[in-house]
N, C-alpha and C positions, 0 to 999 in steps of 0.2 A: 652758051654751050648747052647743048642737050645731051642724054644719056639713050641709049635703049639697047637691046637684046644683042647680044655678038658684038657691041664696038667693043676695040683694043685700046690698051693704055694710052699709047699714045693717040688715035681716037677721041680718047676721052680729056686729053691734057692738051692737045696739038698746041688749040692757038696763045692758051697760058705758056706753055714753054718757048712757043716762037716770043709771045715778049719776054721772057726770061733773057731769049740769046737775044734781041735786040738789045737790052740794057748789059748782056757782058759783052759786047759789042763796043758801046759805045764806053768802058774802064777798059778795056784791052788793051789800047792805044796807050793808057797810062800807066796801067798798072802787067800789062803783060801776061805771062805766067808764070809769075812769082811764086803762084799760089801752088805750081807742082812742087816749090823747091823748100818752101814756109815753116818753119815747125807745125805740126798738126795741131799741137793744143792754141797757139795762134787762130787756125781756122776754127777749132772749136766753139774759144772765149767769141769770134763774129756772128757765128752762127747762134750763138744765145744772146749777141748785143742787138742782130735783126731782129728775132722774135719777140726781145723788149722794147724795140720800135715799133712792131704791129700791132702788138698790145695796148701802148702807150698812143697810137695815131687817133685823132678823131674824127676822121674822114674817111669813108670807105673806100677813094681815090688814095688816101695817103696807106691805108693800110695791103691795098692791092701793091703801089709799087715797093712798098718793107715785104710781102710777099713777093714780091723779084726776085729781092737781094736774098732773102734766106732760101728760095729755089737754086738760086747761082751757089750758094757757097754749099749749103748740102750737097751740091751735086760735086762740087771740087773735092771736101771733104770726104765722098764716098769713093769719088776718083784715088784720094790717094790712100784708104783703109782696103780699099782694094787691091793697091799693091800693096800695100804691107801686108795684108794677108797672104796673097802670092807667093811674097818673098818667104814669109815666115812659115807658108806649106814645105818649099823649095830648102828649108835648113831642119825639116823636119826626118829623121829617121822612119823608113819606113819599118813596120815590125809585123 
């Protein structure tokens, strides 16, 4: 991947996030969307058990695909603090 002047995020992420969804792709079949219904701090504790597998990997292939999985669950993880956010704008009095 290359960078330069005016490209956009996704630009600049494309083909790392295209293999992101090919790997939630290929757990969707099994694991579904559990992940909208999960306790949050569930997705948390994963989200810190993938970045201790990137850490831990000593391959720069094994580290690329633990970088998947922590692209995958931050992104669910931000999916659902963003409705809760929502939600808790929505109960918020306005003054």
């Amino acid at each position: 991947m290359t960078g330069g002047g005016g490209a956009t995020f996704m630009g600049f992420f494309k083909e790392v996030l295209r293999e992101a969804e090919l790997v939630y792709q290929t757990h969707e079949p099994e694991k579904g969307d559990s992940w909208r219904t999960c306790d949050i701090q569930f997705l948390e504790d994963k989200l810190a058990d993938e970045v201790r597998e990137v850490q831990n990997a000593t391959l720069v292939d094994g580290k690329f695909k633990e970088i998947l999985d922590v692209i995958n669950i931050a992104l669910m993880l931000g999916v659902r603090l963003d409705k809760e956010r929502q939600e808790e704008w929505r109960r918020t009095p306005v003054r």
